[in-house]
C-alpha positions in Angstrom: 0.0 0.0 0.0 1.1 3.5 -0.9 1.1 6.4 1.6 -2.0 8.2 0.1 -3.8 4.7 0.4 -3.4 4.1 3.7 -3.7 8.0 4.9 -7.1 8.1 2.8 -7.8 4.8 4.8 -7.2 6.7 7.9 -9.6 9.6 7.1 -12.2 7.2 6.4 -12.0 5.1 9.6 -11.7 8.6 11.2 -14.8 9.6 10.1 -16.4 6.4 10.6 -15.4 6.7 14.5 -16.4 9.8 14.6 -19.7 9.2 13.0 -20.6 6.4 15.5 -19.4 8.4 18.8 -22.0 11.4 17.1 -24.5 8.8 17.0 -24.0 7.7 20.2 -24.1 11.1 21.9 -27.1 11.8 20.3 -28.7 9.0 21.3 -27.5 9.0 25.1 -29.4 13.0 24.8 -32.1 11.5 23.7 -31.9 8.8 26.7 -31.4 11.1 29.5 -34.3 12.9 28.3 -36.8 10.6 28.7 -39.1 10.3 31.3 -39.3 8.2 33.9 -35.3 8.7 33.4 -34.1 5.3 32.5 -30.0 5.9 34.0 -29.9 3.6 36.6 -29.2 6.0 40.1 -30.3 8.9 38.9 -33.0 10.1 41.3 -33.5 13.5 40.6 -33.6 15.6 37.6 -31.1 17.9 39.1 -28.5 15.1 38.3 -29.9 14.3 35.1 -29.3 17.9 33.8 -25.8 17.7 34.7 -25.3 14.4 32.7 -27.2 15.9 30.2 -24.7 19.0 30.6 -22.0 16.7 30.2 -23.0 16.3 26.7 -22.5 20.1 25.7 -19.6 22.5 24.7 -19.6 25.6 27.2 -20.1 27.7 24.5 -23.5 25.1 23.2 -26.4 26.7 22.0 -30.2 25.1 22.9 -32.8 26.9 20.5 -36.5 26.0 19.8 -37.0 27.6 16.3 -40.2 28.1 13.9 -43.4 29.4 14.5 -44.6 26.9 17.7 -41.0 26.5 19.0 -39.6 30.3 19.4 -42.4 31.1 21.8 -42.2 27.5 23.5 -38.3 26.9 23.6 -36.6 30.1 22.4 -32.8 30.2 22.4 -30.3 29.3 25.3 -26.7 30.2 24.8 -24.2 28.5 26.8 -24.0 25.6 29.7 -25.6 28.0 32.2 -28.4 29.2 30.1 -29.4 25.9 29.1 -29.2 24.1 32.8 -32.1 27.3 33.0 -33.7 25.9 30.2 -33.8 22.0 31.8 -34.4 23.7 35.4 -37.8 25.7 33.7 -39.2 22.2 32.2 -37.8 19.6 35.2 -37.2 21.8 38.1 -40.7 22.8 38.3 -44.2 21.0 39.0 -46.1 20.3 36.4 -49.8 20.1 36.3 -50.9 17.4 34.9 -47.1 15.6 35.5 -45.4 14.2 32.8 -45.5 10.8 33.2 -43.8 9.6 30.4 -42.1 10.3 27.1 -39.6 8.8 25.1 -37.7 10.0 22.2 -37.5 7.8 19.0 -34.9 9.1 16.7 -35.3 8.3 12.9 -33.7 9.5 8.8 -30.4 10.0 10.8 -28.2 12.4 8.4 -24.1 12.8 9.7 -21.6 14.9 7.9 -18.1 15.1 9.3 -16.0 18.1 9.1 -12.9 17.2 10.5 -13.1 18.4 13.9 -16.9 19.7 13.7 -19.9 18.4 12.4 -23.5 18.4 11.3 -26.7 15.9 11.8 -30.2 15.8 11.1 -32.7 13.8 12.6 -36.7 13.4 13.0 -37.8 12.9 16.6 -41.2 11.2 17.8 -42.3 11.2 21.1 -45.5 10.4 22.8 -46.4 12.3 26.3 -48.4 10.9 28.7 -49.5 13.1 31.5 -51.3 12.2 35.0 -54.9 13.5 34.2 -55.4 10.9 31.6 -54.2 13.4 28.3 -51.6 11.9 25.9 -50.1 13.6 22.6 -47.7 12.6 20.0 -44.7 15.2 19.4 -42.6 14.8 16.8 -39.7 17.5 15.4 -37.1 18.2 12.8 -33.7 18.1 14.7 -30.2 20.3 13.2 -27.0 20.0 15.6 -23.9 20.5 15.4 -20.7 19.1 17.0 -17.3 19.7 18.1 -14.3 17.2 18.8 -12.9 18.4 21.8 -10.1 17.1 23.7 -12.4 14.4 25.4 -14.6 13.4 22.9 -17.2 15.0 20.3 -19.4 17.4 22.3 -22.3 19.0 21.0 -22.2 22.8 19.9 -26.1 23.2 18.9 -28.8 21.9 19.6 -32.0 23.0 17.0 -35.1 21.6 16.9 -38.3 22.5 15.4 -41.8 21.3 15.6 -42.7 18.8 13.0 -46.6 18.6 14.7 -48.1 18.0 18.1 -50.7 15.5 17.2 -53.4 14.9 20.0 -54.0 11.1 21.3 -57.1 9.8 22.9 -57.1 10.0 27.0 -55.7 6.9 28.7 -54.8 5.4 25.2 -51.4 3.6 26.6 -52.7 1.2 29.5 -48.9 0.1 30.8 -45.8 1.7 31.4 -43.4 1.9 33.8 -43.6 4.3 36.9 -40.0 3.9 36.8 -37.2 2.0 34.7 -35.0 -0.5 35.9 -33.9 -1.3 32.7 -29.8 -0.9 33.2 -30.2 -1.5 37.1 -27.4 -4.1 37.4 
């Protein structure tokens, strides 16, 4: 093998990697967002926003954007702005609660840029709250990524609303109050 075959053979597996680990943060987002929060020990949302946090450059931006997110979401620049933004929808008590919801990511779109990169996603999620009421959510997802010394971080998060489709009351009949899926 010549030197430009195996250093375009490094490029690729580089972006391969780099793909997956996007994939993977993405995904563990995703995870940590759903409700009942299925991380094994953590009790409190106060913890899961700091895993979540974890996830983020310091610099991250957290944005709802169109014409039913800007109102809802609006824009959250930096680690401290957007533990406000978790703090506003976990920190406080709901009425109805939020009993569950869980984030299905789908037509998964990666493009590495070297050290940055872009993906696009579409999210589905169904809510069920205590009184009964259950929706279906789903949105158009735009993030970015940075490769920092520890890993690919995420720079932006962007999502806008795809619809918010209402479900009939009571229309899921079992799920969990908690998960004990990766209790050991």
């Amino acid at each position: 093998m010549t030197d430009e075959t195996v250093a375009a053979l490094i490029r690729r597996v580089e972006v391969l990697e780099a793909e997956a680990d996007i994939r993977r943060l993405q995904a563990r987002y995703m995870f940590l967002c759903d409700t009942p929060n299925p991380e094994y020990g953590v009790a409190d949302d106060a913890k899961r926003i700091e895993l979540i946090l974890e996830l983020y450059t310091e610099d991250a931006v957290w944005e709802g954007v169109g014409e039913y997110y800007d109102g809802q979401f609006g824009r959250a620049e930096g680690k401290p702005a957007i533990r406000e933004h978790f703090q506003r929808f976990w920190g406080e008590k709901q009425d109805p609660a939020l009993l569950l919801n869980a984030h299905y990511l789908t037509s998964e779109q990666i493009h590495v840029h070297g050290d940055t990169a872009d993906g696009q996603w579409i999210h589905m999620q169904p809510w069920l709250f205590s009184d009964g009421k259950s929706l279906l959510r789903s949105s158009r997802l735009n993030n970015a990524f940075r490769k920092e010394p520890d890993g690919w971080r995420i720079t932006r998060t962007r999502t806008e609303n795809v619809f918010v489709a209402p479900l009939p009351d009571r229309f899921a009949s079992d799920y969990p109050s908690t998960s004990v899926l990766l209790k050991p």
